[in-house]
C-alpha positions in Angstrom: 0.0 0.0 0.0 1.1 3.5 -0.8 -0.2 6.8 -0.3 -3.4 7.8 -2.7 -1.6 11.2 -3.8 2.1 10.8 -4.9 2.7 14.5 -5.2 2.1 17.3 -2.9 1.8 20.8 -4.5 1.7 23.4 -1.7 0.4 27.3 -2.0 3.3 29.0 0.2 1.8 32.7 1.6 -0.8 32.0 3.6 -1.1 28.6 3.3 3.0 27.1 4.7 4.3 30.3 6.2 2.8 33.7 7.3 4.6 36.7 5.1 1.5 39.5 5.5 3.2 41.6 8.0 6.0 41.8 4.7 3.8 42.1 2.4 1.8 44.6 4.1 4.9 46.7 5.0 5.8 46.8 1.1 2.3 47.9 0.0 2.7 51.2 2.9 6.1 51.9 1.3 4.9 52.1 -2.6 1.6 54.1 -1.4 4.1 56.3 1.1 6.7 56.7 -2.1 3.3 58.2 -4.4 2.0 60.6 -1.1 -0.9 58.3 -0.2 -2.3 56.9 2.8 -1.0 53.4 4.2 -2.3 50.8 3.1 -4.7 48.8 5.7 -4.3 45.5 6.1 -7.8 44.6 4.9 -7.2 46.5 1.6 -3.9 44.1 1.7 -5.7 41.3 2.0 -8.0 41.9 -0.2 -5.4 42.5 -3.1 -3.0 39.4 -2.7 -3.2 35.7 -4.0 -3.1 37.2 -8.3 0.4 37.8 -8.6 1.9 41.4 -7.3 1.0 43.5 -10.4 -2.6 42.7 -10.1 -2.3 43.2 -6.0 -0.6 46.4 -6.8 -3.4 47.8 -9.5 -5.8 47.5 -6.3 -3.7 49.2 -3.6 -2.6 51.4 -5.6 -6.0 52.2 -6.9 -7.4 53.0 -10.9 -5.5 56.7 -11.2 -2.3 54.4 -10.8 -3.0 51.9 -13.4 -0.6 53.4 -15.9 2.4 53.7 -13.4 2.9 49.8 -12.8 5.6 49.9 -14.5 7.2 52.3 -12.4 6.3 50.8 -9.3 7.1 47.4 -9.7 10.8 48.1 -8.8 9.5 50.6 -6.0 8.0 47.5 -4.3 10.4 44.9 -4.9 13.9 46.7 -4.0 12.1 47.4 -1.1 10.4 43.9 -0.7 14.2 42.6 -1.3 15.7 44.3 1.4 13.3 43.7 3.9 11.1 40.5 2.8 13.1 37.7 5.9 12.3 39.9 8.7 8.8 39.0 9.4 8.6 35.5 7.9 7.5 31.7 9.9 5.8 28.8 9.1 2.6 28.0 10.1 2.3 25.7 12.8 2.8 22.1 12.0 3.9 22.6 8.3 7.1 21.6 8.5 5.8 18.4 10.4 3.3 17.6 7.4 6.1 18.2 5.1 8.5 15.6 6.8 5.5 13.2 7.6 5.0 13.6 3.8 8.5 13.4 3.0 9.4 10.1 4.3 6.0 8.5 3.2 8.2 8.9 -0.1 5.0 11.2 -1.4 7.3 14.3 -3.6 6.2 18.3 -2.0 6.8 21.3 -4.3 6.0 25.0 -3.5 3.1 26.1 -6.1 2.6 30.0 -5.9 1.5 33.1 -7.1 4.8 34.4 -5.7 7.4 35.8 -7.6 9.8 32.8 -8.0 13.3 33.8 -6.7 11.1 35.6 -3.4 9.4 32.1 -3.1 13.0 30.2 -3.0 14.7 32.6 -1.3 12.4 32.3 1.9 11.9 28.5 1.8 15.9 28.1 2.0 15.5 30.8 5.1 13.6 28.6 6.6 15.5 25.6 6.1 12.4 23.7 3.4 15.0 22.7 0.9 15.5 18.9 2.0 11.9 18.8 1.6 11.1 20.1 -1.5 11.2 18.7 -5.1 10.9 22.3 -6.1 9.5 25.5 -5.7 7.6 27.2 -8.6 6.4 30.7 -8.8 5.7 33.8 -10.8 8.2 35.1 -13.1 9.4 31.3 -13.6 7.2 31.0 -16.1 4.8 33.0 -18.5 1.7 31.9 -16.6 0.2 32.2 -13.0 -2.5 29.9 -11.3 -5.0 29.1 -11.8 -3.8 28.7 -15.9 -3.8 25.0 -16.6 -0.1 25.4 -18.1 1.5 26.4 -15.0 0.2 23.3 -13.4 1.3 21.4 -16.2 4.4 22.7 -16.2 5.3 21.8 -12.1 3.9 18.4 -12.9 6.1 18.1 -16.2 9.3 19.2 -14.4 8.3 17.0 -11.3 7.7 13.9 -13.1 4.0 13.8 -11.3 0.6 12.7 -12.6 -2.2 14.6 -12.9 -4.6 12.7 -10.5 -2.1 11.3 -8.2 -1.2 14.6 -7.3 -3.0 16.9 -4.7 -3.0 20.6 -4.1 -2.9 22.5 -0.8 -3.7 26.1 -0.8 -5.9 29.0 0.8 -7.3 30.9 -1.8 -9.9 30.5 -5.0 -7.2 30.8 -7.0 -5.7 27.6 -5.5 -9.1 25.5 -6.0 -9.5 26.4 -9.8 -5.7 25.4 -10.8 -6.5 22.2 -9.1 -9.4 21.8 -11.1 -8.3 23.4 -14.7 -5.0 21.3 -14.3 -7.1 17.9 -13.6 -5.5 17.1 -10.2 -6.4 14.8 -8.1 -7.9 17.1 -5.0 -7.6 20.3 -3.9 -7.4 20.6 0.5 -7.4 23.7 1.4 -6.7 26.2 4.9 -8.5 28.8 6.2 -5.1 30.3 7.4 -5.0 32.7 5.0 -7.2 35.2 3.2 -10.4 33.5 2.3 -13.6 31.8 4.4 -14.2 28.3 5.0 -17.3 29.2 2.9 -16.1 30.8 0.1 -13.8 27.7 -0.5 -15.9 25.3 0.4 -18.0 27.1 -2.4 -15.4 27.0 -4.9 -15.2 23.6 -5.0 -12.1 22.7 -2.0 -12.6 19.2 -1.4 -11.9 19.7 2.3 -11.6 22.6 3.9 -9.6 22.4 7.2 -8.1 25.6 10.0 -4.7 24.3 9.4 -1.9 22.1 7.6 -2.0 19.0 10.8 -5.5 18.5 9.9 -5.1 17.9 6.4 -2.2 14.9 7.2 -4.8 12.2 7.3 -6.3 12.8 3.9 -2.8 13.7 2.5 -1.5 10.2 3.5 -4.4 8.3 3.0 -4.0 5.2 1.3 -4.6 4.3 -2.0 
């Protein structure tokens, strides 16, 4: 007997690690760096889980729409500089990830992140032992939910399709799971969006944290 999903494909903000106090410090500094407000953390909140330019168009707001371009590198010299000083794992994920681990099932980060941010912080936090990658905007030309990033993590991995399950916290999370044909998507309510809102989207558990997902993430087949 072995476990039903082979592969493990993990959302990282908000779903492995908390990175919003970050995040939200890098959203104040573009709005203080154009004289506006800071940004709240619900408006934060509210913005993240697209990739940063979209997250950006909407703390920014519309009369910034043409200036993405220059405030892009405002953000990320900033976000560079900064991005490891407010940064942990949520409790019990690196316990999942070695209970997964040496079950033989393969974890990769999957993320709306830019890639080299995504890699950076899981070396910081000592997740390279554990992961058969780490995939995440810029890599590529595509973001989740498209169906040819998730083909693309599963090509480089070596995974199938339905033996291969996704973990994540967002709507975003539940339709690449189901655009890329996977097997399940198991998702946390650690992040930014309700039990109900995923549980409406189509999650095929929904759970307050990582530990209780372990059961249906070893399950066997």
């Amino acid at each position: 007997m072995s476990p039903r999903f082979r592969t493990v494909l993990f959302d990282l903000d908000g779903t492995l690690l908390d990175h919003f106090a970050a995040i939200h410090r890098a959203h104040t500094h573009v709005r203080r760096h154009y004289g506006l407000p800071d940004a709240t953390r619900d408006e934060v909140m509210r913005a993240i889980g697209g990739g940063l330019p979209e997250a950006l168009k909407k703390t920014l707001g519309p009369a910034y729409a043409d200036r993405l371009d220059e405030a892009l590198p405002v953000y990320r010299a900033y976000w560079d500089a900064t991005m490891l000083d407010d940064v942990a794992l949520f409790p019990g994920a690196r316990e999942l990830m070695q209970n997964l681990h040496a079950a033989g099932v393969v974890c990769a980060v999957f993320t709306n992140k830019h890639g080299p941010s995504a890699r950076r912080v899981c070396s910081h936090l000592g997740l390279d032992p554990l992961l058969a990658g780490v995939f995440g905007a810029t890599d590529t030309a595509w973001l989740k939910p498209q169906p040819e990033f998730t083909a693309h993590a599963l090509r480089t991995l070596g995974a199938t399709a339905g033996t291969t399950a996704l973990v994540g916290d967002s709507p975003w999370d539940v339709d690449a799971a189901r655009l890329g044909g996977l097997g399940a998507c198991f998702a946390v309510t650690t992040g930014t969006h309700t039990a109900e809102e995923l549980r409406a989207r189509g999650a095929a558990v929904v759970a307050p944290g990582l530990a209780d997902l372990e059961p249906e993430l070893l399950a066997q087949a």
